[in-house]
C-alpha positions in Angstrom: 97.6 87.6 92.6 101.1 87.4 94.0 103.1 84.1 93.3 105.6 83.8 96.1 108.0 81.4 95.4 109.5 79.4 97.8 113.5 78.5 97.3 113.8 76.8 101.0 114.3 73.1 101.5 113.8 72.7 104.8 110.5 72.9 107.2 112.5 75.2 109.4 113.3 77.6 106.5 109.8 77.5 105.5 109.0 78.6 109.1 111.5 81.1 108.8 111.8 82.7 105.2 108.7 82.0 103.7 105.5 82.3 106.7 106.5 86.0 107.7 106.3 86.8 103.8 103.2 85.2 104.2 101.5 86.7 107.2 102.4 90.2 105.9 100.5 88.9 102.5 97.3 87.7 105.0 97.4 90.9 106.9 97.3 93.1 103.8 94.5 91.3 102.2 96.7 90.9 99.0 96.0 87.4 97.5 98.8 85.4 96.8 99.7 81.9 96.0 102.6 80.2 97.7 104.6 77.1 96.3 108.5 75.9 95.9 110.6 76.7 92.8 110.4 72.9 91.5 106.7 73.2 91.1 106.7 76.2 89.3 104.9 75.9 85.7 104.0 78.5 83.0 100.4 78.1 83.8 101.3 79.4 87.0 103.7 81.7 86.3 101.1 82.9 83.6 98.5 83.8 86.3 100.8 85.7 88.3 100.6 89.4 88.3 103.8 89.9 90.2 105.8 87.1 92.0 108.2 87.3 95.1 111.5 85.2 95.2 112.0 84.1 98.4 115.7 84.1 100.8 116.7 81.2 102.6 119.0 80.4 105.2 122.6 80.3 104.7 123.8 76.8 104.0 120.4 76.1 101.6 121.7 76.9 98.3 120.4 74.3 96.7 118.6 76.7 94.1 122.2 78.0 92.6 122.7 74.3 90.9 118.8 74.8 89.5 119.1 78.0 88.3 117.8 77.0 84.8 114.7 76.5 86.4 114.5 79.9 86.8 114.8 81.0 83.3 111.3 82.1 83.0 112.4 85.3 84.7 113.9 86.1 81.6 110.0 86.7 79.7 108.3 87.5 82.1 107.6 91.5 81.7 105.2 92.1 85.5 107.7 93.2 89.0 109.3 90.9 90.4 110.7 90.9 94.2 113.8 88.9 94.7 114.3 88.6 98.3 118.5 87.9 99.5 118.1 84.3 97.4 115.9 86.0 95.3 118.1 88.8 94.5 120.9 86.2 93.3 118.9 84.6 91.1 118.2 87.2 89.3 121.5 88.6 89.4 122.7 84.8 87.7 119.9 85.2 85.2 121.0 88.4 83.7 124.5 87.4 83.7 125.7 88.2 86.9 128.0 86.5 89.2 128.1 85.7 93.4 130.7 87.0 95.4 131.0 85.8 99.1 130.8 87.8 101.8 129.2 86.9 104.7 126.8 89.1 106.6 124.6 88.4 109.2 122.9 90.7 112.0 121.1 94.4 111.3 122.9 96.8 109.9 122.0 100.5 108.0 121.8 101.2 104.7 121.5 104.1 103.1 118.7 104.3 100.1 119.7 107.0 97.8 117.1 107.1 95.2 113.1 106.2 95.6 112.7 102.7 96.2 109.9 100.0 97.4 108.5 103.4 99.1 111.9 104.4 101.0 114.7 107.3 99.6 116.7 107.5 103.8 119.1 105.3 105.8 117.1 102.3 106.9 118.0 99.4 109.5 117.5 96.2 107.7 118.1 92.5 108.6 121.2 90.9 106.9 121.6 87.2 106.4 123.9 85.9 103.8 126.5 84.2 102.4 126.7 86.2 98.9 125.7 89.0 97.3 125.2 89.4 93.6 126.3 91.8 91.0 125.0 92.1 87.2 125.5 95.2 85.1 122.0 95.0 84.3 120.8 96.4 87.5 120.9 99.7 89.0 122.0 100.0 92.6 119.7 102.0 94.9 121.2 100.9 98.2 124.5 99.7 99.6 127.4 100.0 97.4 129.1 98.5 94.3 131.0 96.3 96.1 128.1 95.0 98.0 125.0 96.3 96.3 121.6 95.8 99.0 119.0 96.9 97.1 119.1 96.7 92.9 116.2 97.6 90.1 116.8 96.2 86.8 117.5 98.9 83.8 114.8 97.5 81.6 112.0 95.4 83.6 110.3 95.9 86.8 112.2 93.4 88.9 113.7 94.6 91.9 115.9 92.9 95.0 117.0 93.5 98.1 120.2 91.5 99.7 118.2 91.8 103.3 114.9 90.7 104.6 112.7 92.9 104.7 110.0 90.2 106.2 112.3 90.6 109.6 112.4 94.1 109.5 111.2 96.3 106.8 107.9 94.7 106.5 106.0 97.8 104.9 108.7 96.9 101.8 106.6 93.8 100.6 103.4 95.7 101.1 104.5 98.7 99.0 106.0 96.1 96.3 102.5 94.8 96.2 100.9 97.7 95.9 102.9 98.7 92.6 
């Protein structure tokens, strides 16, 4: 079972972020559970065989100011899928840090090792505010400066600065299928 966790506040964003992650879920037949990052608990997190970190939009940051919440990422040893949001919460977890730069539109990137099932330039969906940078990631797309798509050194958690539930869909499948 994939746990897809929600960092969204707003019924909109939910509409938005989190539905398109799920319909790709639905249409895969890949079970999954879906619930918001304050009602995360161990039992949960226990069951889950990988988990999916949601984006949101670009004034919803609550989650930054929660990030202990999020410590759990630290022991957990299945993939993980950290999705724009996503992908700066685990960069704050291992000791990373948020730079601004605001992107927003579809842009290409250029994956330069195997990742997620690409290794080519890609068109991908941009929407944020931030992107993260930790030493303990490797960057696979985009560029030190503005890394797009990271893998951590040790674990199996990977994320991607775009949205690859707007474009990019076969991403989350191929994640799932790891």
């Amino acid at each position: 079972m994939i746990l897809l966790i929600q960092i969204c506040n707003k019924r909109f964003h939910y509409l938005e972020f989190i539905k398109p992650i799920e319909d790709v879920l639905k249409r895969n037949n890949i079970k999954f559970e879906s619930i918001h990052y304050k009602k995360v608990t161990e039992d949960i997190i226990h069951k889950a065989e990988k988990i999916i970190i949601s984006g949101t939009s670009l004034k919803d940051n609550g989650f930054i100011k929660d990030i202990d919440k999020f410590k759990w990422i630290k022991k957990f040893d299945k993939p993980i899928l950290g999705i724009c949001g996503g992908m700066h919460i685990l960069g704050l977890i291992f000791n990373g840090e948020l730079i601004k730069q605001q992107e927003i539109g579809l842009t290409f990137i250029d994956i330069k090792q195997e990742f997620l099932g690409y290794k080519e330039k890609i068109e991908v969906y941009e929407l944020h505010n931030f992107y993260a940078i930790s030493n303990e990631f490797n960057i696979y797309g985009g560029s030190k400066y503005c890394p797009q798509a990271v893998k951590h050194k040790k674990n199996p958690f990977f994320g991607v600065l775009f949205h690859p539930e707007v474009r990019n869909k076969d991403l989350i499948v191929n994640f799932a299928y790891l």
